[in-house]
C-alpha positions as CSV (number, residue, x, y, z in Angstrom):
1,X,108.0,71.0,87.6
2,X,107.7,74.1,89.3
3,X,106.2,77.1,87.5
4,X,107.6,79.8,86.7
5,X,105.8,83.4,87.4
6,X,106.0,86.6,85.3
7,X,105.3,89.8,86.8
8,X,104.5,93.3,84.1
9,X,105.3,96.2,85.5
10,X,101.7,97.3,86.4
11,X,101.3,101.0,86.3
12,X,97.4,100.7,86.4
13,X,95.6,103.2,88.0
14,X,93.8,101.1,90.4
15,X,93.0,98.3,91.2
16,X,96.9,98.8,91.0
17,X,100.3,97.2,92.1
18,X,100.5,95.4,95.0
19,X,103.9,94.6,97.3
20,X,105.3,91.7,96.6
21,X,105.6,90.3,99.7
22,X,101.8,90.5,100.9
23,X,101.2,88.7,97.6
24,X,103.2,86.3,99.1
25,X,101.5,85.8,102.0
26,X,98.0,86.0,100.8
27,X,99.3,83.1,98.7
28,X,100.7,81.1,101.7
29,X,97.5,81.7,103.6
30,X,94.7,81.5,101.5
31,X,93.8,78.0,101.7
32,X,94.5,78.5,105.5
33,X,95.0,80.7,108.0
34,X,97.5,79.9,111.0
35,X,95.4,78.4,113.3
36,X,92.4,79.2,112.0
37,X,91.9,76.2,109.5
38,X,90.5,77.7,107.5
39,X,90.7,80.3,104.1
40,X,90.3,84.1,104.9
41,X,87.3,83.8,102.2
42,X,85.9,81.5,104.6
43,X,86.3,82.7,107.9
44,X,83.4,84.3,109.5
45,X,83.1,88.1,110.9
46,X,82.0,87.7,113.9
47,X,84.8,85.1,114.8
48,X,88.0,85.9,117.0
49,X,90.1,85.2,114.4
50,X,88.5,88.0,112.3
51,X,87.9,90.6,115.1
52,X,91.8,90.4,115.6
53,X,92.8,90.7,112.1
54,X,90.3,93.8,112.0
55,X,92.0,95.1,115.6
56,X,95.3,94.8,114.0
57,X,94.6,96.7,110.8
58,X,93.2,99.8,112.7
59,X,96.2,99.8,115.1
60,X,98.7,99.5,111.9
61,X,96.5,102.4,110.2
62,X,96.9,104.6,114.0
63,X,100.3,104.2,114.7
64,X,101.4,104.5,110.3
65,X,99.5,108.2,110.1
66,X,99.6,109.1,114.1
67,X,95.5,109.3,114.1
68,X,94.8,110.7,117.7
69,X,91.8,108.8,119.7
70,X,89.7,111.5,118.7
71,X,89.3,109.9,115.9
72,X,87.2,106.6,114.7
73,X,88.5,104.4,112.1
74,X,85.8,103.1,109.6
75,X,86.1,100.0,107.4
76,X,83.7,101.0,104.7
77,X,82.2,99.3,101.3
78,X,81.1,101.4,98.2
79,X,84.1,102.7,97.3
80,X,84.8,106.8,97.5
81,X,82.1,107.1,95.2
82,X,79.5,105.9,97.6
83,X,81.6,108.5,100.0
84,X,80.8,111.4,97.8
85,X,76.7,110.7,98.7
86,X,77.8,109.8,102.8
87,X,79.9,112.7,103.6
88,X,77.0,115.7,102.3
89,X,74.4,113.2,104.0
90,X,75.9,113.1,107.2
91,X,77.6,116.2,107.9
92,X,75.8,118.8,105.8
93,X,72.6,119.9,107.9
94,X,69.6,121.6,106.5
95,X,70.2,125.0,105.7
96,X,73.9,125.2,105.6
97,X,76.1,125.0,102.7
98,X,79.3,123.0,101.5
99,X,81.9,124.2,100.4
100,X,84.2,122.2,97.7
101,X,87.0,122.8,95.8
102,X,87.1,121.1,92.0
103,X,90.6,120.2,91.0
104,X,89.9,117.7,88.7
105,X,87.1,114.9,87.6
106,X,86.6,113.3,90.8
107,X,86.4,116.3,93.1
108,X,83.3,117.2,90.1
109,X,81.7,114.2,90.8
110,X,81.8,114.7,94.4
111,X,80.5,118.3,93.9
112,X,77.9,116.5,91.9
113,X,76.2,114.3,94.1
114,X,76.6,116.5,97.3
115,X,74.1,118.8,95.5
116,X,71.8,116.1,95.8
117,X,71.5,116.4,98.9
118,X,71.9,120.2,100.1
119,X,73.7,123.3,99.0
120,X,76.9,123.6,97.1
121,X,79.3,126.3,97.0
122,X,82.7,125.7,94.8
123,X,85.0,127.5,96.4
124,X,87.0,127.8,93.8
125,X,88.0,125.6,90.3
126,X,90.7,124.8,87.6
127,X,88.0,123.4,85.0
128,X,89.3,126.6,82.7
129,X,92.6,125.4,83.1
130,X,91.6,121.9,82.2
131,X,92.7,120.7,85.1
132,X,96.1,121.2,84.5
133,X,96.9,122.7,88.1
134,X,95.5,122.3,91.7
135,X,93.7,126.1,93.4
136,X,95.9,128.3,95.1
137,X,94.7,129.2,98.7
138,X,94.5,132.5,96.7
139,X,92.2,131.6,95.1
140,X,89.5,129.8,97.6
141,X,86.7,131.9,98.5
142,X,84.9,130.4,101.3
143,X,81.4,130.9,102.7
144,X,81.6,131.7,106.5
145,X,80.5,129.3,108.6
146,X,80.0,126.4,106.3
147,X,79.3,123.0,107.1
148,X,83.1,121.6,105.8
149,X,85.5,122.4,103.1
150,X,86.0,118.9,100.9
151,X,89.0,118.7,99.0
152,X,90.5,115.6,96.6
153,X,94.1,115.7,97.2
154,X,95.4,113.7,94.4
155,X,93.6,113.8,91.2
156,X,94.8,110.2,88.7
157,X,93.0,111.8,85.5
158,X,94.8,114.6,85.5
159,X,97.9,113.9,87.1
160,X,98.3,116.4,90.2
161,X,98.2,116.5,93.4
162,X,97.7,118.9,96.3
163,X,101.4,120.2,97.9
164,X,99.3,121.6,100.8
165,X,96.5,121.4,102.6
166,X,94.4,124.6,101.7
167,X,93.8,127.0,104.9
168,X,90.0,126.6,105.7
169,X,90.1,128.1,109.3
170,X,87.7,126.3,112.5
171,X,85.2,124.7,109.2
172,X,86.0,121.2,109.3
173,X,88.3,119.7,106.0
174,X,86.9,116.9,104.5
175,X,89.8,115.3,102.4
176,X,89.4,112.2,99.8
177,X,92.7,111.1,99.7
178,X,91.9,107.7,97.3
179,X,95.2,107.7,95.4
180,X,97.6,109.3,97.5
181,X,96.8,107.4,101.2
182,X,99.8,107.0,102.9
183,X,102.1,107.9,100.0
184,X,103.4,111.0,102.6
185,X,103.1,112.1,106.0
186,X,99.5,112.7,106.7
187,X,98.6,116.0,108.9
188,X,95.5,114.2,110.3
189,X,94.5,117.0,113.0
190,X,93.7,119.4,110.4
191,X,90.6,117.0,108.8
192,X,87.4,116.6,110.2
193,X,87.3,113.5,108.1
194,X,89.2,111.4,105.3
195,X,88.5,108.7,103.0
196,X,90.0,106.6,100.8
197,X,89.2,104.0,98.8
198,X,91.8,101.0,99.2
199,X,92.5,99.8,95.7
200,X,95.3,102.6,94.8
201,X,97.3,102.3,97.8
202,X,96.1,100.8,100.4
203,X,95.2,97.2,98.9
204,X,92.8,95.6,96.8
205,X,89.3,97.0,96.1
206,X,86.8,96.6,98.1
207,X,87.3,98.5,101.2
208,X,86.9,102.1,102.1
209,X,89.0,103.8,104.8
210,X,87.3,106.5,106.8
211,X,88.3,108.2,109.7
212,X,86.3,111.1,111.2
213,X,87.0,113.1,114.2
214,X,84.4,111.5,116.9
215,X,82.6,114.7,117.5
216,X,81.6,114.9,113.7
217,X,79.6,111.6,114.4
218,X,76.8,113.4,116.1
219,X,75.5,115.0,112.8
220,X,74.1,111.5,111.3
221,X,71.0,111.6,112.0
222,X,68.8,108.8,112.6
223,X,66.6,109.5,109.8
224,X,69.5,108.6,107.5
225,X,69.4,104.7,105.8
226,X,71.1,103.1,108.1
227,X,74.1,101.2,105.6
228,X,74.6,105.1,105.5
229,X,74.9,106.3,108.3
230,X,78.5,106.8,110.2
231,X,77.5,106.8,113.2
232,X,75.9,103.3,113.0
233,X,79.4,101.9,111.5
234,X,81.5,103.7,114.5
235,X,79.2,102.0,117.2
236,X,79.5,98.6,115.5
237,X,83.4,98.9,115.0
238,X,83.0,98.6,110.9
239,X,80.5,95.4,111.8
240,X,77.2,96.4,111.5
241,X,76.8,94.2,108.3
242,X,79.1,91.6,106.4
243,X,82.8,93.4,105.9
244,X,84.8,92.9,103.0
245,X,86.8,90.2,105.1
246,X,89.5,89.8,102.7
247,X,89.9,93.1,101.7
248,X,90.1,94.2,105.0
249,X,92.9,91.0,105.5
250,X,94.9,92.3,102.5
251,X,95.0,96.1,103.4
252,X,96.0,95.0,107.3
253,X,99.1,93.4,105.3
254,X,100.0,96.4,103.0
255,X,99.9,98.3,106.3
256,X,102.4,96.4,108.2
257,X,104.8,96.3,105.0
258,X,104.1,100.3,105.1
259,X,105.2,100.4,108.6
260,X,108.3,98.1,107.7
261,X,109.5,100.1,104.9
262,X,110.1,102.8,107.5
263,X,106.8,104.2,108.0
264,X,105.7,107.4,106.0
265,X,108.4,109.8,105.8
266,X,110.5,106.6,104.3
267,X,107.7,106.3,102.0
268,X,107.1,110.2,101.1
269,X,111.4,109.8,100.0
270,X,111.3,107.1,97.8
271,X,108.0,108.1,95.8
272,X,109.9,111.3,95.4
273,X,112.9,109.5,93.9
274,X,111.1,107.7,91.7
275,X,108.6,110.5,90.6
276,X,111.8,112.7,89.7
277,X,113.4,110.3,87.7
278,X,110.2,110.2,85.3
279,X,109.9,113.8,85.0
280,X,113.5,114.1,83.9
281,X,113.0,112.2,81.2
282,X,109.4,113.7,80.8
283,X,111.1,116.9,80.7
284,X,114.7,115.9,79.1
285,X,114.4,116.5,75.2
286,X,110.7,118.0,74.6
287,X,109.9,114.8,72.8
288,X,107.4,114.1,76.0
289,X,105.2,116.6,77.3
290,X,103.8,116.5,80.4
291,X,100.6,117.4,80.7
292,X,100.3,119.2,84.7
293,X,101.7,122.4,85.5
294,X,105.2,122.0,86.9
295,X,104.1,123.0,90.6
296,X,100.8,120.7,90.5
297,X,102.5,118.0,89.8
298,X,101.4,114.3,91.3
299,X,103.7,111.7,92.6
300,X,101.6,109.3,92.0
301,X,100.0,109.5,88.6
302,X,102.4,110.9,86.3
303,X,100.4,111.5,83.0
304,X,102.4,113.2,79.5
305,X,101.9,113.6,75.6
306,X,103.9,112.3,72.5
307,X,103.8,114.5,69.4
308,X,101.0,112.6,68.2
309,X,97.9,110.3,68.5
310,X,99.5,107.9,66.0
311,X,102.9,107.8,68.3
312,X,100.9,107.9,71.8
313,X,98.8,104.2,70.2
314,X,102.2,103.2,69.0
315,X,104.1,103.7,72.2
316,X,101.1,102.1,74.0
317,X,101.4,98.3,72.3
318,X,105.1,98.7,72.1
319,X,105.1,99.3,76.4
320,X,102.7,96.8,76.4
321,X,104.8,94.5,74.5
322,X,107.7,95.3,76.2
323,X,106.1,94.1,80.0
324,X,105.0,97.8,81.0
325,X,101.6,97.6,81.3
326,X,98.7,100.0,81.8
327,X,100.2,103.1,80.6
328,X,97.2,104.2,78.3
329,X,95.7,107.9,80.0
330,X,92.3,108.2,81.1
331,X,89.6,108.0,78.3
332,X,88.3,111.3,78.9
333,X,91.9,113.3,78.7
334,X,93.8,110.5,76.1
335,X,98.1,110.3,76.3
336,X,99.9,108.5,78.9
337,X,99.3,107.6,82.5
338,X,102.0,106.1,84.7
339,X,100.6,105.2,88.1
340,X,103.4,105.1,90.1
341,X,101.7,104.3,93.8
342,X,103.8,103.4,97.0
343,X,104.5,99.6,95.9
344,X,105.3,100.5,92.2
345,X,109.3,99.1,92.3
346,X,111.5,101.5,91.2
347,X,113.5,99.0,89.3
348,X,109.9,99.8,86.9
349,X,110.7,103.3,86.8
350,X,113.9,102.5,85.5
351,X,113.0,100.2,82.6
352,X,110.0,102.7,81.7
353,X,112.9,105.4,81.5
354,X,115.1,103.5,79.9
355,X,111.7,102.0,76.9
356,X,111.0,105.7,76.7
357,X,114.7,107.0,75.8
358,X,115.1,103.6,73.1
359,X,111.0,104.8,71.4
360,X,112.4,108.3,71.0
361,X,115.7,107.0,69.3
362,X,113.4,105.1,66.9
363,X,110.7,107.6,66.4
364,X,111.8,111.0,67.8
């Protein structure tokens, strides 16, 4: 008797949703590939079958965000974390300085570990604010001649995201993109280098997408740990060591359904759609706050207040209950967090609208 499947709505932060349809697949190939005999958790790296899977994925990733050949395409492990210790140790030389702009918890981190390694300037901040709003260009004030700018364009504690990319002139714009990858057309002439971790929208976790302009590759130095060391991964093509082989199997997949939905502009028009809808009703009675300024606002990580503590736990078991799942905010901010990445269905959005409208009947 065949089983029957039930799906939440997932609006985790990360790892987070998946499309259905790779699901699908990774279930129909997992105990084999085609023609491979073999499961993807089997197969080796340094087989054909592998090196093509790997091919594909960076071809899918090139012609999805239009990355020119000036540009190498790095399957990574660590996560962006491990990123925020790479980036300062390859591309920020003795006796130059960094420039970063804190939006939010991550971009802190970052700013945190690249003083580890050399000197920091924060080039501007909305800690004050509590994070409630991106920097205005306005505000930035950078240090001449510094070794890059690094920016975080989408920031899931807080709930906003970066409309544009700041103007940092000829200094080279280092950008982790971790929860907004691909969710809009991608500018990628204007970075020097951009990472992402996969497991918000790009597949599961486990891989890290970097791509650096080829010309930044000469600033590893050979002195550098060699697992760290970019240009080490570029001249092995992401082989040096053991990949993430499935991961990297998984996010080839969510790449072709990307480029099947109708590539990123498609994309960019449906996350706005469904964004909107849950800021109307965000924004409909005053029962829900939301918690980012109106013009910082994040498609992706849509975070909001009830009147109380009491109501927020309330509304949490009730979702919960009701098949909408991981709506609890971040532990360090509290409220609500609905993660709302590329493959979040709208047909979610709708029923979270809908739960929403039916818990302020009850208890507005």
């Amino acid at each position: 008797m065949p089983t029957t499947i039930h799906r939440v709505h997932n609006f985790s932060a990360g790892p987070a949703v998946l499309p259905v349809p790779v699901l699908e697949e990774i279930q129909r190939d997992l105990i084999a590939l085609p023609a491979a005999g073999m499961s993807i958790l089997e197969i080796s790296h340094r087989s054909k079958t592998f090196e093509s899977i790997l091919a594909q994925a960076e071809a899918d990733i090139r012609a999805l965000a239009g990355i020119p050949a000036s540009y190498r395409v790095l399957f990574l492990q660590g996560g962006a974390s491990l990123q925020f210790s790479m980036v300062p140790m390859n591309l920020l030389s003795p006796g130059a300085t960094a420039d970063y702009i804190d939006s939010g918890s991550w971009a802190e981190k970052a700013i945190k570990e690249a003083k580890r390694v050399g000197t920091v300037h924060v080039a501007a901040t909305t800690k004050a604010d509590s994070y409630t709003r991106v920097p205005a260009q306005s505000e930035l004030t950078l240090t001449p001649g510094a070794a890059y700018v690094h920016m975080t364009s989408n920031n899931t504690i807080e709930g906003t995201q970066c409309r544009d990319l700041p103007d940092v002139g000829s200094v080279p714009l280092v950008s982790d993109t971790s929860s907004d990858m691909f969710s809009r057309p991608i500018d990628v002439p204007r970075h020097a280098l951009i990472y992402a971790g996969a497991q918000k929208n790009m597949g599961p976790a486990g891989v890290t997408v970097v791509i650096i302009r080829a010309e930044l590759l000469e600033r590893s130095q050979k002195t550098l740990p060699t697992m760290l060391n970019y240009a080490v991964h570029a001249e092995n093509g992401s082989l040096y060591n053991t990949p993430p082989a499935f991961a990297v199997y998984a996010l080839g997949l969510v790449m072709k359904w990307l480029r099947a939905q109708g590539g990123l502009d498609a994309i960019a028009r449906a996350n706005e759609r469904k964004a909107a809808k849950l800021y109307a009703e965000i924004d409909r009675t005053g029962f829900y706050r939301g918690t980012a300024q109106k013009n910082s606002r994040s498609l992706m990580n849509v975070t909001f207040r009830l009147p109380s503590e009491d109501l927020e736990s309330q509304f949490v078991r009730e979702a919960t209950a009701a098949g909408l799942d991981g709506l609890k905010g971040h532990r360090s901010v509290g409220g609500m967090r609905a993660s709302i990445y590329n493959a979040f269905p709208e047909t979610g959005i709708d029923a979270l609208v809908q739960f929403m409208q039916q818990f302020e009947r009850t208890h507005g």
